[in-house]
C-alpha positions in Angstrom: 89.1 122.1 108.2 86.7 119.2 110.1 89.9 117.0 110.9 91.2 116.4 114.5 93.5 114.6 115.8 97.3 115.0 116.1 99.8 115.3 112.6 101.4 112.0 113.3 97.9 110.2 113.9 96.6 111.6 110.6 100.0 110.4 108.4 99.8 107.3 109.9 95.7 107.0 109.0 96.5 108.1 105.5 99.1 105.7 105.4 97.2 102.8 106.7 94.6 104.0 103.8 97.5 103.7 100.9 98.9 100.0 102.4 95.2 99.6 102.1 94.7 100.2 98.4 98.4 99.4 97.4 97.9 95.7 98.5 94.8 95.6 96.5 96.2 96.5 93.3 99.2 94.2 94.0 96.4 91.5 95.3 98.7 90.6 98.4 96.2 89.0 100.9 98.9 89.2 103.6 99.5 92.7 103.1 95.9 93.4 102.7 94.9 91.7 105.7 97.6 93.4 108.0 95.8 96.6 107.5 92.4 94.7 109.9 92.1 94.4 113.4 91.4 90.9 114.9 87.6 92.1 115.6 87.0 93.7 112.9 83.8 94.3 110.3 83.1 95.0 106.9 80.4 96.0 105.3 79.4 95.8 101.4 76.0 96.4 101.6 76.7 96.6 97.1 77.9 92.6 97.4 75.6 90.1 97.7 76.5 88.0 100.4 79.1 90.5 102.0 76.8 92.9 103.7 78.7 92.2 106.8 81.1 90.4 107.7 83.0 90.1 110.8 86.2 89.3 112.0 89.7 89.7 110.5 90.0 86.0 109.1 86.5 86.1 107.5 86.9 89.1 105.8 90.4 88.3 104.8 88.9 85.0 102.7 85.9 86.8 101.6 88.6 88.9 100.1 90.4 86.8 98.6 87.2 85.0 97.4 86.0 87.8 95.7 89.6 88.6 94.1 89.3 85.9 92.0 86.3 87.2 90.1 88.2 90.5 89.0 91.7 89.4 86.8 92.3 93.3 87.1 91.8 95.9 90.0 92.9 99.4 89.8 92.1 101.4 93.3 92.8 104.5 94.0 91.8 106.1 97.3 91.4 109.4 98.5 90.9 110.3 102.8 87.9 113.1 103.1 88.1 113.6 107.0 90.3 112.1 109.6 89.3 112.5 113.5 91.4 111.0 115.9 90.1 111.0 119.6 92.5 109.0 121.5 93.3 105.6 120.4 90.2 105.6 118.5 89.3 107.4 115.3 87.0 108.1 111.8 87.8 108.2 108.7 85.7 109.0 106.1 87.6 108.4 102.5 87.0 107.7 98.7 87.2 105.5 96.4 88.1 105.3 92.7 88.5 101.5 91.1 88.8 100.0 87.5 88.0 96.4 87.4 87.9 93.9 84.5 85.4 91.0 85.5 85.9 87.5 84.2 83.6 87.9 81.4 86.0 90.7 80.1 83.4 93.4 81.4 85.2 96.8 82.7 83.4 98.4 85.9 85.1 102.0 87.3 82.9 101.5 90.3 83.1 105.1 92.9 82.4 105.1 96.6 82.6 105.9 99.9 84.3 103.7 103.0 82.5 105.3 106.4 85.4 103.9 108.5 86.2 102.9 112.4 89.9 103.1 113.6 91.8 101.8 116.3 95.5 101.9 117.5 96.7 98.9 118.9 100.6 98.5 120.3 100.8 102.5 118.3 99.7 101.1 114.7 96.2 101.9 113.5 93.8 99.2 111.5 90.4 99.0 110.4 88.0 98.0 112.9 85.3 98.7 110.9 84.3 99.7 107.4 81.3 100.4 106.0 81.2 101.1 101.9 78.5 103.0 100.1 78.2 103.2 96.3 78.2 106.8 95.1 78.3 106.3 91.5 78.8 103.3 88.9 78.4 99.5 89.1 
């Protein structure tokens, strides 16, 4: 097994991923947002106009921007590796979604989220994440 890191550090990563995914199918932007550090960067390299974007409040309203063209989201996320090294860490994880789009469309997009941890005051958040389409729209 490729993870590292200490039993606690990992539960807490895999919990930070299921807040992560929880408060999107709940769309709760505060919830959502807590799971970013202040410096933070995202990267949807799929999105037009969201290839990256930086820093916790930016991403947060890109979010909740981009919300509003989906009246349904279904995510489902799955971690692949977790390695802690200190207060810093990886995570590589996957994604499963179901989205209806305004027009009525259903997507079932899956990825991948290349992500960058850190632990600040013993909670971990996103510092960075990086998304890669593996299969679907």
């Amino acid at each position: 097994m490729s993870n590292t890191g200490s039993t606690e550090d990992r539960l807490a990563i895999r919990e930070l991923l299921e807040h992560y995914a929880d408060a999107v199918n709940q769309r709760d932007a505060a919830a959502w947002g807590a799971t970013w550090a202040e410096d933070s960067e995202w990267n949807l390299p799929v999105v037009p106009g969201m290839e990256s974007i930086k820093g916790k409040a930016n991403i947060l309203a890109a979010w909740v921007e981009s919300m509003k063209l989906f009246p349904f989201v279904h995510m489902v996320c799955t971690p692949g590796q977790i390695r802690v090294e200190g207060d810093r860490a990886t995570l590589r994880s996957y994604t499963a979604e179901v989205a209806v789009m305004q027009n009525g469309e259903e997507i079932r997009p899956r990825g991948q989220y290349n992500d960058e941890l850190v632990k600040i005051n013993g909670e971990w958040l996103f510092r960075r994440r990086a998304f890669q389409s593996l299969h679907g729209e």
